[in-house]
C-alpha positions in Angstrom: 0.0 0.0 0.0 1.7 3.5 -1.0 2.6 5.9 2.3 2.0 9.6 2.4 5.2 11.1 0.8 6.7 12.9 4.1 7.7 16.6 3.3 11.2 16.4 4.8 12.0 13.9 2.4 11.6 16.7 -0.2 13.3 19.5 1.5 16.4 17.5 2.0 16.3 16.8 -1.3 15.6 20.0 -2.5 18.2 21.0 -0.1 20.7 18.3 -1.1 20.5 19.9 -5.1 20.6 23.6 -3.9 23.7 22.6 -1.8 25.4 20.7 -4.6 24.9 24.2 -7.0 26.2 26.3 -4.5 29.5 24.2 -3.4 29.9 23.9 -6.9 29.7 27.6 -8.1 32.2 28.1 -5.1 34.9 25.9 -6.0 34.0 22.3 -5.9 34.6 20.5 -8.9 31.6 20.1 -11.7 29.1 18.2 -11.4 30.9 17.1 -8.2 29.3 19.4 -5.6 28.5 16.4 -2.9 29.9 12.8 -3.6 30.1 10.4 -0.9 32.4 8.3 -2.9 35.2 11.1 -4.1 34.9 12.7 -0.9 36.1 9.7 1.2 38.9 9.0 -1.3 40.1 12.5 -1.4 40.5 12.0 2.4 42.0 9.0 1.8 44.5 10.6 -0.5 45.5 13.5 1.8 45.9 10.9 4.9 48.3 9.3 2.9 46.4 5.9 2.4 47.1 6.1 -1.3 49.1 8.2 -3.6 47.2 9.6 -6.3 48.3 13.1 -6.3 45.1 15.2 -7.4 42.6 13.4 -5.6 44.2 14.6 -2.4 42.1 16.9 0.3 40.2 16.6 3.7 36.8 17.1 2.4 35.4 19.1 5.3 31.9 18.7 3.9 32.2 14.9 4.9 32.7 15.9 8.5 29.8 18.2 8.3 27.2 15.7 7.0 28.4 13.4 10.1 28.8 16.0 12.8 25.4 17.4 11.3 23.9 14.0 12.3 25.1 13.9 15.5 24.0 16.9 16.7 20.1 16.6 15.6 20.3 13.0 16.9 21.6 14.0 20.3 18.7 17.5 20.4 16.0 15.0 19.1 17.4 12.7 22.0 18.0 9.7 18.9 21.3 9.3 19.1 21.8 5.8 20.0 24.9 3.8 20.7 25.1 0.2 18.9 26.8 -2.2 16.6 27.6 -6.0 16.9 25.4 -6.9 13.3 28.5 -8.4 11.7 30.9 -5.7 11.4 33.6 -7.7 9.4 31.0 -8.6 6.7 30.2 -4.7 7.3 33.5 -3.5 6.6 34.0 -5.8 3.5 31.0 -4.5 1.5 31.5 -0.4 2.4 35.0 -1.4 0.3 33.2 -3.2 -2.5 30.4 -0.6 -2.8 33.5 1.7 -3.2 35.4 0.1 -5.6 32.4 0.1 -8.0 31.6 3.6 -7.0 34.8 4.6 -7.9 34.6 2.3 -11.6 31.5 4.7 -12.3 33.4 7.6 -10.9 30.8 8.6 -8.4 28.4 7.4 -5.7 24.3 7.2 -6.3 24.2 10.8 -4.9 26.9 12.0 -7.6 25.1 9.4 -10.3 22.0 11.5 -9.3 24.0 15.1 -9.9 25.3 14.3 -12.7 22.1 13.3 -14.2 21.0 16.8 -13.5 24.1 17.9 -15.5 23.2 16.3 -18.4 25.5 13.2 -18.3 23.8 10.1 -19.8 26.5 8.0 -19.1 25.0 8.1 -15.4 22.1 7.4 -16.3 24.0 4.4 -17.7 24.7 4.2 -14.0 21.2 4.6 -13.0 20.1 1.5 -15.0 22.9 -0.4 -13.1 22.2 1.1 -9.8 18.7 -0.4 -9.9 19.4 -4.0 -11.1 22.0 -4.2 -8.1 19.0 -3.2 -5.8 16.9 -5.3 -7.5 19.5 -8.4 -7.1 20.1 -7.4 -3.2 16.3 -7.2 -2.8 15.9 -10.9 -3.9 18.0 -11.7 -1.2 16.1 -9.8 1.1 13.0 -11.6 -0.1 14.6 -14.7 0.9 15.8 -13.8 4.3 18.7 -12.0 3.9 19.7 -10.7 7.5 23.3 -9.5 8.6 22.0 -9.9 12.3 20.8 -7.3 14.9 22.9 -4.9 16.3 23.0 -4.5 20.2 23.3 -1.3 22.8 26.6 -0.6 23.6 28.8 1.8 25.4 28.2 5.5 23.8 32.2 5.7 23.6 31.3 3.2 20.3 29.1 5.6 19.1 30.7 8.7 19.1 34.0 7.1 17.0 33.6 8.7 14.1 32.3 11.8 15.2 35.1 11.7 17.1 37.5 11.0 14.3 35.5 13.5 11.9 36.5 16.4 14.9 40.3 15.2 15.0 40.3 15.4 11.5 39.0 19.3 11.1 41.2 20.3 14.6 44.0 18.9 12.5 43.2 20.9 8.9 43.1 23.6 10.9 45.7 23.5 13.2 48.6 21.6 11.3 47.4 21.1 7.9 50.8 20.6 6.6 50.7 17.0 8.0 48.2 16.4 5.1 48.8 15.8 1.5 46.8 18.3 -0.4 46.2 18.1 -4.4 47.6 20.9 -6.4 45.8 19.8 -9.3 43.1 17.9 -10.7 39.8 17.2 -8.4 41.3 16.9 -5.4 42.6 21.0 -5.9 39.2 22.4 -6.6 37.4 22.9 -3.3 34.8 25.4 -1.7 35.8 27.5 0.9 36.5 25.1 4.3 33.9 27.7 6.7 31.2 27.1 3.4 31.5 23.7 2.7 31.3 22.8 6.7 28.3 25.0 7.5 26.6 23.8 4.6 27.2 19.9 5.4 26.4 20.5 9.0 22.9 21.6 7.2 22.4 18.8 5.2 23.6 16.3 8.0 20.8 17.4 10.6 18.3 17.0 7.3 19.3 13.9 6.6 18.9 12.9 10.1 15.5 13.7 10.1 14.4 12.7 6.7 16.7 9.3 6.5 17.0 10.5 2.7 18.4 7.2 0.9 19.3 7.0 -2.4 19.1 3.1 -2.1 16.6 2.9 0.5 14.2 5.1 -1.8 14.4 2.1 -4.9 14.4 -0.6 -2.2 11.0 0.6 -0.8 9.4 1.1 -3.6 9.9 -2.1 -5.1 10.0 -4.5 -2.0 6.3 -2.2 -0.2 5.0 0.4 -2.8 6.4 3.2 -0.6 7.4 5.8 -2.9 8.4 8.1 0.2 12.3 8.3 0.1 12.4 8.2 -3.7 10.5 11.4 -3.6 13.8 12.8 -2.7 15.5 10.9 -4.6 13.3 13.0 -7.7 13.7 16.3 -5.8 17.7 15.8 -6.0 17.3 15.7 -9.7 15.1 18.4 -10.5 16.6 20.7 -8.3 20.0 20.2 -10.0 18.9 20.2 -13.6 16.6 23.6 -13.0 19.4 25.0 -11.2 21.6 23.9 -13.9 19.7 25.7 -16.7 19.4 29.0 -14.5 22.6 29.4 -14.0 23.6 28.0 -17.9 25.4 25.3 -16.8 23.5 23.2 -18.7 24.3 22.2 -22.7 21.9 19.7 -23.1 22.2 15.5 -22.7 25.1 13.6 -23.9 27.8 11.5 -22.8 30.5 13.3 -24.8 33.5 14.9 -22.4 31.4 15.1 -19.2 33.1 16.2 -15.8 34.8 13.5 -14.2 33.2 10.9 -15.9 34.1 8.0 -18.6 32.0 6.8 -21.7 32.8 3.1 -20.9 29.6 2.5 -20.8 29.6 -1.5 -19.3 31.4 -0.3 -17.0 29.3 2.4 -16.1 26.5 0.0 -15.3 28.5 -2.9 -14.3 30.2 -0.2 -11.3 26.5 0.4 -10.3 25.3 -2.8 -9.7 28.2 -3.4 -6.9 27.0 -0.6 -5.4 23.3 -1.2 -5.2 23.9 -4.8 -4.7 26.3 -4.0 -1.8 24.2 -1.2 -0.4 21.0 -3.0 -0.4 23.0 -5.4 1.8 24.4 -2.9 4.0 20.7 -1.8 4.3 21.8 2.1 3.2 24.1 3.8 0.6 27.3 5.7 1.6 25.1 8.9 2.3 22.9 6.9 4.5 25.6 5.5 6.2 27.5 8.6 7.4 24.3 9.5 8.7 24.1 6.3 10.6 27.1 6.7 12.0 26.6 10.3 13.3 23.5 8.6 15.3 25.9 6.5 16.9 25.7 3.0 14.5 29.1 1.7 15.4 27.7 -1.3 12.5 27.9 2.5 9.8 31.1 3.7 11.6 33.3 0.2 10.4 31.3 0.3 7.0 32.5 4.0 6.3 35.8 3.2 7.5 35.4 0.3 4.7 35.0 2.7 2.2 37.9 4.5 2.9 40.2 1.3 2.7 38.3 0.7 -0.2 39.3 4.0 -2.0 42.8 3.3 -1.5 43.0 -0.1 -2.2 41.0 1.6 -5.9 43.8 4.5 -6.4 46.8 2.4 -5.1 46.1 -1.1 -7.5 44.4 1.3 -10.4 41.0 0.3 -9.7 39.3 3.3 -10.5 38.2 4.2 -13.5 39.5 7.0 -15.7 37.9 10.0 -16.9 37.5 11.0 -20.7 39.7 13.9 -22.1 40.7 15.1 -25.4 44.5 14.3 -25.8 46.8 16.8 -26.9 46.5 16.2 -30.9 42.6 16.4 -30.2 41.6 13.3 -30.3 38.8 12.1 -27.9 39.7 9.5 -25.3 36.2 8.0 -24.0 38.2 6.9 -20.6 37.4 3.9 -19.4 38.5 0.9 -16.7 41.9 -1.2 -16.9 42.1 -4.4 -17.0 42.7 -4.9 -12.5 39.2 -2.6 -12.1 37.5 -5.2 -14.5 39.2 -7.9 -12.0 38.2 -6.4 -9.1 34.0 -5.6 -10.2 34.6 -9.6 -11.1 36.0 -10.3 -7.3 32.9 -7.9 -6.0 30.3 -9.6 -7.3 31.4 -12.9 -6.2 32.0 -11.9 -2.5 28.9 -10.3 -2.7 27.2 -13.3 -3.8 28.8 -15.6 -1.1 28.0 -13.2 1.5 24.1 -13.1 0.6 24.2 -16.8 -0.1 25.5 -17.5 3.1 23.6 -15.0 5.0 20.5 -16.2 3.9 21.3 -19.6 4.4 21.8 -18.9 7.8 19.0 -17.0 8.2 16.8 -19.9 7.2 18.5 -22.3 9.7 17.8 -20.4 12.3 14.0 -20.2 11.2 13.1 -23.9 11.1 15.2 -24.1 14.4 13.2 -21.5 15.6 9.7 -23.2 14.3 10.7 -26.7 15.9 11.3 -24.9 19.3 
């Protein structure tokens, strides 16, 4: 039966798309104004976990989106302390769901952006994006369960808060322990005060909503509940309006967009790893920062996952590369090496073993439960 759409959904998604405009008009690169994905490597990159010189810079708007959780879930008194549903499992698919994030060159929220752009070759994504949900919510169907997760002590839940506020004391005090891009993505950034105050908005939002770019296809599929993937739509229009304003955008194609590669199996292939994963992990990257600002210790491992995950794609050249026109003009569509093909390969058979087994499992201990 379909829910009432809930208005906060909207807003954040409005908000999410007036945010991504105005981080982008102030620096951040195009098309690129919030991505989970590039974010987290570019923190990566300046921590020193990989090497890839211009995707190098502590993103502060992924500490805002965190801290912004926090603090709405501690003034709406739901910030809750807990983990203990399977965090090794946990930590393996937020590196997966990175890997093909970074193949596609963006997570669902940058897929969704760049949409807005104009670039097909997310759509691409898009068609990719919903098979992997679809595929994760078969499993679900079946009984799919990484476990519950249990109360523990609030020290749990404030670790990556915690690490997000070490990381800004640090930018600001001693940056030059950092590694910081001097060109490429990784130099193109929005003022630090902006980019934080803005992510600290989005982050309380997102805390009230639960905006989801996975959650949003999940529910609509698995119970007719088109709630979430009403912000999902608002995301979208707000970028592409706000793209046309401003005259950013030249129409659809897939020719020489920002940051992006016309590889276009690839495109899709990237995707399904990261809806299959996500669906699994029972939220996408967004989602999960957001979790973990309420205290998910479960979120906290998955997002330091990603992170691995990013520099295990930059340091083995996983990632994919973008197009460009070379310097006698011809036109290089970009594309994924021959280790990034390996490694989509290697994701989607963990990914199958872990929701084989997981359901397995979960069937067990229902007949055990039914002979009791």
């Amino acid at each position: 039966m379909t829910k009432k759409i809930n208005l906060w959904v909207i807003v954040t998604g409005v908000a999410v798309g007036v945010a991504a405009l105005i981080l982008t008009a102030f620096g951040n690169p195009a098309n690129m104004g919030f991505c989970i994905a590039c974010f987290l490597r570019d923190i990566a990159g300046a921590t020193k976990l990989h090497s890839a010189a211009v995707v190098q810079y502590i993103r502060p708007e992924i500490i805002g989106l965190v801290l912004g959780s926090t603090i709405m879930a501690v003034c709406t008194k739901q910030f809750k302390a807990k983990a203990g549903s399977s965090p090794a499992t946990r930590f393996i698919l937020g590196a997966f769901v990175m890997i093909g994030a970074l193949v596609f060159l963006g997570c669902p929220l940058r897929m969704v952006i760049r949409m807005g752009g104009g670039d097909v070759n997310a759509f691409v994504g898009l068609a990719g994006f919903a098979i992997g949900i679809l595929i994760g919510i078969f499993f679900l169907k079946k009984g799919f369960t990484l476990k519950r997760s249990y109360t523990v002590a609030n020290s749990e839940g404030i670790a990556l808060p915690g690490l997000m506020i070490g990381l800004l004391v640090l930018m600001i005090a001693v940056p030059t322990i950092f590694v910081f891009s001097e060109s490429g993505p990784g130099s193109k950034h929005a003022p630090l005060v902006l980019s934080l105050v803005i992510a600290l908005l989005i982050g309380a939002l997102a805390q009230i909503s639960r905006l989801c770019m996975v959650g949003g296809m999940r529910d609509a599929v698995m119970f007719r509940d088109f709630n979430l993937i009403s912000g999902f739509v608002a995301i979208f229009v707000t970028i592409l309006v706000g793209n046309v304003i401003l005259g950013n955008f030249k129409g659809f194609s897939t020719y020489l967009q920002p940051i992006a590669h016309a590889s276009q199996l690839w495109n899709l292939l990237g995707m399904v790893l990261v809806g299959w994963g996500s669906v699994l992990l029972g939220g996408c990257p967004l989602r999960q920062l957001i979790l973990a600002g309420e205290g998910n210790g479960d979120s906290a491992v998955t997002v330091l996952g990603m992170i691995i995950g990013a520099a295990f794609a930059h340091n083995f050249g996983l990632a994919g590369a973008a197009a460009k026109l070379e310097e006698d003009g011809t036109y290089n569509a970009g594309g994924i090496a021959t280790a990034g093909k390996i490694a989509v390969a290697i994701g989607f058979a963990v990914l199958l073993i872990i929701s084989v087994v997981n359901t397995v499992k979960a069937k067990k201990k229902e007949k055990e439960a039914e002979k009791a």
